[in-house]
C-alpha positions in Angstrom: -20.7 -37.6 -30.5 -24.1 -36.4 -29.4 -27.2 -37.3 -28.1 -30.0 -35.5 -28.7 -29.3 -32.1 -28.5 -26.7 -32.9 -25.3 -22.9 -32.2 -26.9 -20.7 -34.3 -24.3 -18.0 -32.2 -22.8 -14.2 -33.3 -23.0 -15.2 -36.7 -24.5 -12.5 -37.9 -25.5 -10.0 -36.5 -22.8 -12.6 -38.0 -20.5 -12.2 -41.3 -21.9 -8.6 -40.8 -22.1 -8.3 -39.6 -18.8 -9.3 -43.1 -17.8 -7.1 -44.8 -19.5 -9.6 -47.9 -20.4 -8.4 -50.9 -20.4 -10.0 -53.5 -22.6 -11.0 -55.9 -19.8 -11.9 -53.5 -17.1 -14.9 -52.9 -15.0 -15.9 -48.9 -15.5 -18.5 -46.7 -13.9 -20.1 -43.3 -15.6 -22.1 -42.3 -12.2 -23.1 -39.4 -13.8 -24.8 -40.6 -17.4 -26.8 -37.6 -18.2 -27.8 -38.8 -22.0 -25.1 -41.2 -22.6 -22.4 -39.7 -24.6 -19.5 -40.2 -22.3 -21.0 -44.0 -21.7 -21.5 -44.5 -25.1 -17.4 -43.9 -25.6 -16.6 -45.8 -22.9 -18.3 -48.6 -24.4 -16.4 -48.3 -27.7 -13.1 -48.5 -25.6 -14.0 -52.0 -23.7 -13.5 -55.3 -25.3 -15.9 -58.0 -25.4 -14.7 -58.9 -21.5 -15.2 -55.2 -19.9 -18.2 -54.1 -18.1 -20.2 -50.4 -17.3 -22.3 -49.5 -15.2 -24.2 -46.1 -15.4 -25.9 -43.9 -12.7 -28.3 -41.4 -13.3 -31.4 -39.6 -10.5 -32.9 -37.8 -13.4 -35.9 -40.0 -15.2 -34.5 -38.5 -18.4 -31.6 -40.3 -18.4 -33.0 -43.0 -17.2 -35.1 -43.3 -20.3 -32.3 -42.5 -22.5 -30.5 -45.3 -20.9 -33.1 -47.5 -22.2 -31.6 -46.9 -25.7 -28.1 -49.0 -24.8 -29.3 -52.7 -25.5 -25.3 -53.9 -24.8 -25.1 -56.8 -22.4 -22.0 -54.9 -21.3 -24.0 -51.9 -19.5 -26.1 -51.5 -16.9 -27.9 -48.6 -15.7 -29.0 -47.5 -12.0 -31.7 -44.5 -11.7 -29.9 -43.5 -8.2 -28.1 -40.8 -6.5 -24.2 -41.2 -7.3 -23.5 -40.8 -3.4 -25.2 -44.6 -3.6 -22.4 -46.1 -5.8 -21.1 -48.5 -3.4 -24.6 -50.1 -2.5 -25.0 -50.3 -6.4 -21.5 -52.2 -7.2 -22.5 -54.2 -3.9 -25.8 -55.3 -5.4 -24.3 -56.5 -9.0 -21.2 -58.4 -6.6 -18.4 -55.8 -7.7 -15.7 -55.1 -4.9 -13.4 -52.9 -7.3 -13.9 -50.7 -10.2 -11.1 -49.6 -12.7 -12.4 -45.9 -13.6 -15.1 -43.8 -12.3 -16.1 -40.5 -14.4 -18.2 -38.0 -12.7 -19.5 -35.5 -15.0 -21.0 -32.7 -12.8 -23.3 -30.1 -13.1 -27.0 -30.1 -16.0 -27.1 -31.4 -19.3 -27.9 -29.2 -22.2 -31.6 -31.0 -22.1 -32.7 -30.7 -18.6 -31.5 -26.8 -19.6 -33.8 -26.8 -22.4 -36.9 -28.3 -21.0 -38.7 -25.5 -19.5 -40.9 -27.7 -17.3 -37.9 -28.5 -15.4 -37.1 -24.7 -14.5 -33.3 -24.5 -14.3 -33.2 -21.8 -16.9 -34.1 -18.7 -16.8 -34.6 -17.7 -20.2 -37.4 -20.0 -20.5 -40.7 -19.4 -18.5 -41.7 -22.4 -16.6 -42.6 -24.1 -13.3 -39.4 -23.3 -10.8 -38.5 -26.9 -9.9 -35.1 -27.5 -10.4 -34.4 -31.1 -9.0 -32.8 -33.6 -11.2 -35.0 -35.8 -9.9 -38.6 -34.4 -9.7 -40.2 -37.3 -7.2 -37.8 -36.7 -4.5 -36.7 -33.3 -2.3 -37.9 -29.8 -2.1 -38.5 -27.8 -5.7 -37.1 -24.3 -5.4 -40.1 -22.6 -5.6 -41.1 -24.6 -2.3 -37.8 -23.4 -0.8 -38.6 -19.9 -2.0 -42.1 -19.8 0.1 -41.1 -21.2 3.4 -37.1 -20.0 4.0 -36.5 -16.4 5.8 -33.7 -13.9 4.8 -31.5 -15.4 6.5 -31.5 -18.9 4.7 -32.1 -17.7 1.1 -29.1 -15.2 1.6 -26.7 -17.8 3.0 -28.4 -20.2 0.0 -27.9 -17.3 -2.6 -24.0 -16.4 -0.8 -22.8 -19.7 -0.3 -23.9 -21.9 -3.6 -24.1 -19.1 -6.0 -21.4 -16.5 -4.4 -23.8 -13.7 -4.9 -21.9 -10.1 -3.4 -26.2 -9.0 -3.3 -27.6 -11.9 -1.7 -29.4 -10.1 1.1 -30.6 -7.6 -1.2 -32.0 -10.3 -3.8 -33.2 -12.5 -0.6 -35.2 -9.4 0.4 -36.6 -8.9 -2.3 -38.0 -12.3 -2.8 -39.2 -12.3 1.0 -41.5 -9.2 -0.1 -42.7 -10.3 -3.2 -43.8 -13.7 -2.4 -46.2 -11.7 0.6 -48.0 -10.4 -2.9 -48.0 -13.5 -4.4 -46.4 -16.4 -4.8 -42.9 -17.1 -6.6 -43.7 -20.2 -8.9 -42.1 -19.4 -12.4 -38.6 -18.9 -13.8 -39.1 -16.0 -15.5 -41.2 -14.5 -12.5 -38.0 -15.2 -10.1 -35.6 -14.1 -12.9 -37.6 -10.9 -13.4 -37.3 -9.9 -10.0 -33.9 -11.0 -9.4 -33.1 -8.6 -12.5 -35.2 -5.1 -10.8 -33.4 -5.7 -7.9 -29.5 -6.0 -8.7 -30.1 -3.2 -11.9 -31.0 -1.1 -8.5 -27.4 -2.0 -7.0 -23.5 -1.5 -9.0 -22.5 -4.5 -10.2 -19.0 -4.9 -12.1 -19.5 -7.8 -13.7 -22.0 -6.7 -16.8 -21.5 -9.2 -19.2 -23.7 -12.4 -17.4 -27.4 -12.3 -16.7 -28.2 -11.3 -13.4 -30.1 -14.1 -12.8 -27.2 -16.5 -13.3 -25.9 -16.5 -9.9 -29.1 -16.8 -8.0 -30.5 -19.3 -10.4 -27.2 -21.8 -9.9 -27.6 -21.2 -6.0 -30.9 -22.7 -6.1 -30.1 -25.2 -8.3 -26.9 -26.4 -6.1 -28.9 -26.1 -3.0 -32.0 -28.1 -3.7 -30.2 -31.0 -5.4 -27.6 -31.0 -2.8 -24.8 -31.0 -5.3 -21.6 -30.1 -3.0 -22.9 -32.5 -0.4 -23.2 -34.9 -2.9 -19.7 -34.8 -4.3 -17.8 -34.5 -0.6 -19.7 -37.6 -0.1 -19.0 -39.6 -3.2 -15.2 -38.8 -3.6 -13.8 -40.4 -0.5 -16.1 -43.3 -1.2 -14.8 -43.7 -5.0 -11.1 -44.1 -3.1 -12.4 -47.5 -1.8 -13.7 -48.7 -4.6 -10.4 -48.5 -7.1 -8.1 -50.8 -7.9 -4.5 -50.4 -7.7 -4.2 -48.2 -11.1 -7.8 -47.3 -11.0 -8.6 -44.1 -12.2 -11.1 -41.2 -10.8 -11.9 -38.5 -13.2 -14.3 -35.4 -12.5 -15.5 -32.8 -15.1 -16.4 -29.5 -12.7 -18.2 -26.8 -14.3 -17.9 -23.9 -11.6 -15.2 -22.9 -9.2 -17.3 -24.3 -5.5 -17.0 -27.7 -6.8 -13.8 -27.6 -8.6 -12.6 -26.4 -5.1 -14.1 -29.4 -3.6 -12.3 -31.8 -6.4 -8.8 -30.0 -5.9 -8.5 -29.9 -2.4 -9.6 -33.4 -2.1 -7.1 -34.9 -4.7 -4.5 -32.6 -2.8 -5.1 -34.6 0.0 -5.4 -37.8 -1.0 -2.1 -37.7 -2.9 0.0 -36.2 -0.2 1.3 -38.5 2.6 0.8 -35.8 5.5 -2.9 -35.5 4.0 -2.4 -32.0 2.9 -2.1 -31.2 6.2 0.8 -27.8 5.8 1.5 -28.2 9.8 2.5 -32.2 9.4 4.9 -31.0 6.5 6.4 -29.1 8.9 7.1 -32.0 11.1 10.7 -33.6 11.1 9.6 -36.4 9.7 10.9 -37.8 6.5 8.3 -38.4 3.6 9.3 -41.5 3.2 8.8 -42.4 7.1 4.9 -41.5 6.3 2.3 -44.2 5.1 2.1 -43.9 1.4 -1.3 -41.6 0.2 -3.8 -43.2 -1.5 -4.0 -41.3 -4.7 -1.5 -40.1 -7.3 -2.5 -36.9 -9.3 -2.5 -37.5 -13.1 -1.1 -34.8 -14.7 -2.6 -30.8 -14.8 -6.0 -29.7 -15.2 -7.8 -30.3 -18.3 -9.8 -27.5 -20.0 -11.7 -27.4 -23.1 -9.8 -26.6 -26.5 -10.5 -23.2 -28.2 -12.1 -25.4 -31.0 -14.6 -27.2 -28.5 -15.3 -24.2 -26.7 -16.3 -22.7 -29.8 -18.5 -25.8 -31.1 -20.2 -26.0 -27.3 -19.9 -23.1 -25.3 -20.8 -24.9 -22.2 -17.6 -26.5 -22.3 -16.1 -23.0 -21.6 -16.3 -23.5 -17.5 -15.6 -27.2 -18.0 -12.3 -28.4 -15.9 -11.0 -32.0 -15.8 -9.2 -33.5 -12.9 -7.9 -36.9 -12.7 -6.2 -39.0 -9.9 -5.1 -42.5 -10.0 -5.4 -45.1 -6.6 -1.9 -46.2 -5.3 -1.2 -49.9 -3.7 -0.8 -47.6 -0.4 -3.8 -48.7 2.1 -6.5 -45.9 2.8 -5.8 -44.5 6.2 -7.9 -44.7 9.2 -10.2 -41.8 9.0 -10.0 -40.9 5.5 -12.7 -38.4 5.1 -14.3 -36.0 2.4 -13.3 -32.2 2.4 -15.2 -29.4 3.6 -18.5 -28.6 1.3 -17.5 -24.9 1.6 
């Protein structure tokens, strides 16, 4: 299933993942252009609801496309998903998906600058009417911030040396265009060993940016705890990471919130029984999900693509329950 040029990643273990029930009330806070929504939809019966979220205007437009009385669609940050089910009157969901990362369109679309094999303006927020662009980043930040931007998001070993490099270059002129960036990223890590020769040099600092100015990790330390509130008993919360900062995010927190001690290794130690210890919240369902060698070869995004899923006990959420660490 597609739409558009956008080739949905792990659809239908996604789907599975959630384990659908015919009558259930379902949230795709991430709907990008609609294909995970769109299957979601085909499991429900006549009874179940889904609502959507999406900050890009994109998907909001695509969104327009699904006329079923059974969907509705929010143009909002999915950090806002509780003031969202509040507003429609819904207490409890019985799935959430999250699909992180960019869609194969706001990729393509040069005018949105997230790639860098394109030439265009170098925005990079999903949601162009709100935040600071990355080029506006680029021109006011010192060394300092755009190497712990560049070291942090993107895990770039040369980040002072690219963060340099862009401090004395925009003194020339400015750094507005993806390719202009790209290009300069490219002179100055060809001037430095790097082992890794197979991926663009631009790839690292390009995701850094992108993380940074839409606040991605943030978002998702934010959102997960808050998900955990909104399942039922039996409810299921399943995340599709595409790079190893917010996988870490999603596996640390699931940890957690399926172990009775909080993950905590120094209350394991504790003589206390297990079973003495308030029940966790969560229950992992079963391992990581990766992409088959058969998708990965249709849709080579789905190469990075890992799927995590955890299902809400009966146990009450403890006092305190909080998100991880961003880093």
């Amino acid at each position: 299933m597609t739409d558009g040029d956008h080739v949905p990643v792990l659809l239908q273990e996604a789907v599975d993942a959630l384990a659908v029930r015919p009558d259930g009330i379902y949230v795709d806070a991430t709907f990008g252009r609609g294909g995970h929504s769109r299957a979601i939809l085909a499991a429900l019966g006549h009874a179940g609801r889904l609502i959507a979220l999406d900050r890009d205007p994109d998907a909001a437009s695509a969104a327009q496309h699904i006329t079923d009385p059974r969907f509705t669609f929010r143009r909002t940050w999915f950090s806002q998903v509780q003031a969202v089910l509040a507003e429609l009157s819904i207490s409890r969901v019985d799935g959430l998906l999250l699909d992180l990362g960019i869609s194969s369109p706001q990729i393509d679309d040069p005018q949105r600058g997230f790639s860098f094999r394109v030439d265009g303006p170098l925005d990079m927020r999903m949601d162009p009417t709100r935040g600071e662009s990355a080029a506006a980043f680029l021109a006011r930040a010192d060394v300092r911030e755009i190497t712990e931007v560049l070291r942090d998001y993107g895990e770039e070993r040369l980040a002072q040396s690219v963060a340099r490099a862009i401090v004395a270059a925009r003194a020339i002129a400015p750094i507005v265009r993806t390719r202009q960036l790209a290009a300069l990223v490219a002179q100055t890590i060809r001037t430095r060993s790097r082992s890794d020769r197979s991926q663009d040099p631009a790839t690292r600092t390009f995701q850094a940016l992108r993380i940074f100015v839409n606040r991605e990790l943030a978002e998702l330390s934010l959102t997960l705890p808050a998900i955990v509130h909104l399942l039922s008993p039996g409810g299921r919360l399943a995340v599709i990471s595409f790079h190893s900062l917010e996988d870490r995010i999603v596996k640390r927190f699931f940890v957690q919130s399926s172990q009775p001690f909080g993950g905590d290794p120094r209350l394991a130690r504790l003589a206390i029984r297990t079973d003495a210890l308030p029940g966790a919240p969560l229950t992992l369902v079963g391992r990581a999900i990766r992409a088959s060698d058969a998708e990965i070869a249709a849709n080579p995004r789905a190469r990075s693509a890992t799927l995590r899923v955890a299902e809400r006990t009966s146990h009450p959420i403890p006092p305190g329950f909080a998100s991880p660490a961003v880093a």
